[in-house]
C-alpha positions in Angstrom: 62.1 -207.5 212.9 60.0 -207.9 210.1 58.4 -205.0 207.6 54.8 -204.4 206.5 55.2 -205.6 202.6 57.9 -207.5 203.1 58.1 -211.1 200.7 60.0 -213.6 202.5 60.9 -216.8 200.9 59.9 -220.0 203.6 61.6 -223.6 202.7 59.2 -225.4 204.8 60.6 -229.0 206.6 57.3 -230.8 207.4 57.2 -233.7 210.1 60.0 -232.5 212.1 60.4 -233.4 215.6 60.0 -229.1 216.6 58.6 -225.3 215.2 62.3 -224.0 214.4 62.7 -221.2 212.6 66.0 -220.3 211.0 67.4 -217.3 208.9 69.5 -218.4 206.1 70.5 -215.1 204.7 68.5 -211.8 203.8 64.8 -212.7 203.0 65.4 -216.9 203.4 64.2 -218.2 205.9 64.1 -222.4 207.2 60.8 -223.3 208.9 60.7 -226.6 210.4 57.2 -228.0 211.4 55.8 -230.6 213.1 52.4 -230.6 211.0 52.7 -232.9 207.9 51.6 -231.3 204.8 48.0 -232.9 204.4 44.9 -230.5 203.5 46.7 -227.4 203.9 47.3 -228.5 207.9 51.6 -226.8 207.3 49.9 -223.3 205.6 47.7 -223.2 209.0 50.5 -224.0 210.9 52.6 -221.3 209.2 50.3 -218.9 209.3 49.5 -219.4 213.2 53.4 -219.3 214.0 53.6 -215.5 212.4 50.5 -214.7 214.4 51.4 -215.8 217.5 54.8 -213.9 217.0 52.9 -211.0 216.4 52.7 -211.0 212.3 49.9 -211.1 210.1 50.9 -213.4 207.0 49.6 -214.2 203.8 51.4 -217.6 201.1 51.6 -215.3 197.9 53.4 -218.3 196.1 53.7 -221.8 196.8 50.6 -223.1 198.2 51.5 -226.5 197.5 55.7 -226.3 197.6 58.1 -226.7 200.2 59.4 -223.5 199.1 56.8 -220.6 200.0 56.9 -216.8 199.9 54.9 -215.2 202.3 54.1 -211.2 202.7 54.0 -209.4 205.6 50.4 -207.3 206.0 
């Protein structure tokens, strides 16, 4: 599904009742989690999602946004 290299762009709903992920259109993506976004706790919770799907992930941009792009290693 996804590429090596590939930037994605992530507009991140924190506190949500469920772990959704949604395509918007190519490369935007809606991630809802249920993580609120204290000490980094929704970049973990990112990152984990993409793991357990089978990605490894790195937040190029955004750290502290609700819009993130991540990269695909």
């Amino acid at each position: 599904m996804f590429q090596k290299n590939q930037v994605l762009t992530l507009h991140v709903i924190c506190n949500a009742k469920k772990t959704d992920l949604q395509r918007l259109d190519e490369g935007n993506y809606k991630l809802k989690l249920d993580s609120l976004p204290i000490a980094g706790k929704a970049n973990k919770e990112i990152i984990q999602i993409f793991k357990d799907m089978g990605y490894n992930i790195k937040i190029i941009k955004g750290e502290k946004s609700k819009i993130k792009q991540i990269q695909f290693l």
